[in-house]
VOPAGU-2260 file (C-alpha; in pm, 1 decimal, decimal comma):
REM VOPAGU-2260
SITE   aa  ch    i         X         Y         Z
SITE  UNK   A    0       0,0       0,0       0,0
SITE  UNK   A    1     110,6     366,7     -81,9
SITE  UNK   A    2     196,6     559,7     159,4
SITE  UNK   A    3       1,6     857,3     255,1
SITE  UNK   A    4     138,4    1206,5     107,4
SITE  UNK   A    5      40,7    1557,4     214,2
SITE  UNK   A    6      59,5    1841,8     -31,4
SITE  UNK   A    7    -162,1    2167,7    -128,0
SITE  UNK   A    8    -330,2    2078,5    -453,8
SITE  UNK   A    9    -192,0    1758,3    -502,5
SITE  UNK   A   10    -225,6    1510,9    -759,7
SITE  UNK   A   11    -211,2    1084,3    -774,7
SITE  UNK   A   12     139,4    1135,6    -853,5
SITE  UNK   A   13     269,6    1355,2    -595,8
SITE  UNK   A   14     246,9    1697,0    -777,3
SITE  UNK   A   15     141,4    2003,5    -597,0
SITE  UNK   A   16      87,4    2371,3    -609,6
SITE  UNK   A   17     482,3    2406,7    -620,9
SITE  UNK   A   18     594,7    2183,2    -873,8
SITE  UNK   A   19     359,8    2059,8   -1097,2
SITE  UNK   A   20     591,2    1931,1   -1417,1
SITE  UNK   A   21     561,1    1600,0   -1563,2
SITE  UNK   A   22     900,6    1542,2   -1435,7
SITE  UNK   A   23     806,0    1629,0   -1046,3
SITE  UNK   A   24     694,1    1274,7    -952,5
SITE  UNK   A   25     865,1    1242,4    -575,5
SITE  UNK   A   26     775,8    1296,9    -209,7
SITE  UNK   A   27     987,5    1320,0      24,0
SITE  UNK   A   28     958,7    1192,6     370,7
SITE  UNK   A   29    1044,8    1425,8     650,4
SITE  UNK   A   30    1283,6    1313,1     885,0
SITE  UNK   A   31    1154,4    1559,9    1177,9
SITE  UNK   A   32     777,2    1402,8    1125,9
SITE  UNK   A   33     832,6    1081,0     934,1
SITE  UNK   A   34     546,8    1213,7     713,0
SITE  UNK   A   35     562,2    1220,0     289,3
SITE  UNK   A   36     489,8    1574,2     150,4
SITE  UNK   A   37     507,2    1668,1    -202,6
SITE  UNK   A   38     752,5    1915,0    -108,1
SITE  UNK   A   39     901,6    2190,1     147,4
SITE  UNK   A   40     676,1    2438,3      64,3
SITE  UNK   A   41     396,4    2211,4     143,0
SITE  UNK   A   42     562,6    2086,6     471,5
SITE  UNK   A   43     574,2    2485,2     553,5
SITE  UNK   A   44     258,8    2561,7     501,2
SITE  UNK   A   45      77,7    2265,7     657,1
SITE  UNK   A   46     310,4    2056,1     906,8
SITE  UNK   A   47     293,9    2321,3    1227,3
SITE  UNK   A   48     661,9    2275,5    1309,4
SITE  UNK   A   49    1042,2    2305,0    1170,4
SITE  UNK   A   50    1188,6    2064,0     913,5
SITE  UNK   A   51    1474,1    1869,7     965,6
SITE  UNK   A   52    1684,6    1719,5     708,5
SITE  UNK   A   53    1768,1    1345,1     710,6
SITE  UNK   A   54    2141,8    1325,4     868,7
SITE  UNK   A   55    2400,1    1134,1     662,4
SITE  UNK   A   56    2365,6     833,5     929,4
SITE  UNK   A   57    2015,4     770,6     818,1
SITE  UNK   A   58    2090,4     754,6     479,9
SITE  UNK   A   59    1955,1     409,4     432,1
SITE  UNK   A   60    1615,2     485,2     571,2
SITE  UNK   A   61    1326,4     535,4     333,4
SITE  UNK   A   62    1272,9     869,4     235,9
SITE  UNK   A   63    1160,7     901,5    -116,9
SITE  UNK   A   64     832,6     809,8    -305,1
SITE  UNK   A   65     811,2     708,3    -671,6
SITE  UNK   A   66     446,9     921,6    -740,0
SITE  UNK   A   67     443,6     720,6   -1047,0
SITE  UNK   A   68     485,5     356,3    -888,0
SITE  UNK   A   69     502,3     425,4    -539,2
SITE  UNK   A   70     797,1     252,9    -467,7
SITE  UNK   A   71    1021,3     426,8    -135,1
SITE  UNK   A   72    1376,7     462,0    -214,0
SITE  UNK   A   73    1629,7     538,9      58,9
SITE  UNK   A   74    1819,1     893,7      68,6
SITE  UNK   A   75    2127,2     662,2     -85,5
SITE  UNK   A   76    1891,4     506,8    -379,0
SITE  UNK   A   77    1753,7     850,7    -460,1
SITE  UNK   A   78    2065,2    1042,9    -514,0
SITE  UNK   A   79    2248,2     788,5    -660,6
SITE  UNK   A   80    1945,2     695,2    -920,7
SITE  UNK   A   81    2020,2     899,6   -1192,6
SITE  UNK   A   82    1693,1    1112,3   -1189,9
SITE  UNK   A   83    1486,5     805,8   -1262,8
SITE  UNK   A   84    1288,4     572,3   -1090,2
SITE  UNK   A   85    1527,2     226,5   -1041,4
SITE  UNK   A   86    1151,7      32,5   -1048,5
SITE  UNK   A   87     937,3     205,4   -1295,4
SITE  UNK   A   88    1194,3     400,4   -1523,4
SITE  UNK   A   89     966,9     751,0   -1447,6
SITE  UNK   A   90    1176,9    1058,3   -1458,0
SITE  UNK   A   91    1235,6    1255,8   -1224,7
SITE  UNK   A   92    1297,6    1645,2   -1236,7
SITE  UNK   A   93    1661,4    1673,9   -1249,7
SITE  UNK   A   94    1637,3    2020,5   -1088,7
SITE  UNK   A   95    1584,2    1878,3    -771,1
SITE  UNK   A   96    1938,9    1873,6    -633,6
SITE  UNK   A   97    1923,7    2259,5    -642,3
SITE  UNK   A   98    1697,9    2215,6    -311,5
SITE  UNK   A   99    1879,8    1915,6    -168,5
SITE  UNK   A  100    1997,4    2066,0     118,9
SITE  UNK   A  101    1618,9    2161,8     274,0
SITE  UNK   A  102    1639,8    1778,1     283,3
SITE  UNK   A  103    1905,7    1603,5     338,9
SITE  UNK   A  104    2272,7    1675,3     516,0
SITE  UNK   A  105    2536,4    1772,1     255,1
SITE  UNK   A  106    2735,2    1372,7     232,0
């Protein structure tokens, strides 16, 4: 089963008011709730508290969603997968290592 993800005007594959591309297909777990959002700006606007980025040491924990397939990568599997899903083959916005750092710890 999919987990849940939270998001302002979010779509079945994890798209929101933010980033709404064909290419913006992820949500991201956050390690200070252990909640998927489609993004930061979502988490801002709805969570009630601060983010925290996932530390290098938890690098293996799930932490990504495939919107297209739903499969969870770890941090490791996500940055390390080319910008495409390693189950489904969906791409994923390649722009999104520009904001890597309001989610995980520089490695």
């Amino acid at each position: 089963m999919r987990p849940p993800v939270r998001g302002l005007d979010l779509d079945p594959q994890t798209r929101c008011a933010h980033w709404h591309s064909d290419l913006d297909v992820i949500a991201i777990k956050m390690a200070c709730c252990g909640t998927y959002y489609a993004c930061h700006d979502c988490h801002a606007a709805l969570a009630g508290h601060p983010p925290r980025v996932w530390a290098v040491e938890e690098f293996d924990e799930p932490a990504v969603l495939c919107g297209a397939c739903g499969t969870e990568l770890s941090v490791s599997a996500y940055l390390a997968c080319g910008s495409r899903c390693p189950h489904c083959g969906a791409g994923f916005n390649p722009g999104c290592h520009k904001h890597r750092r309001l989610y995980f710890a520089a490695g």
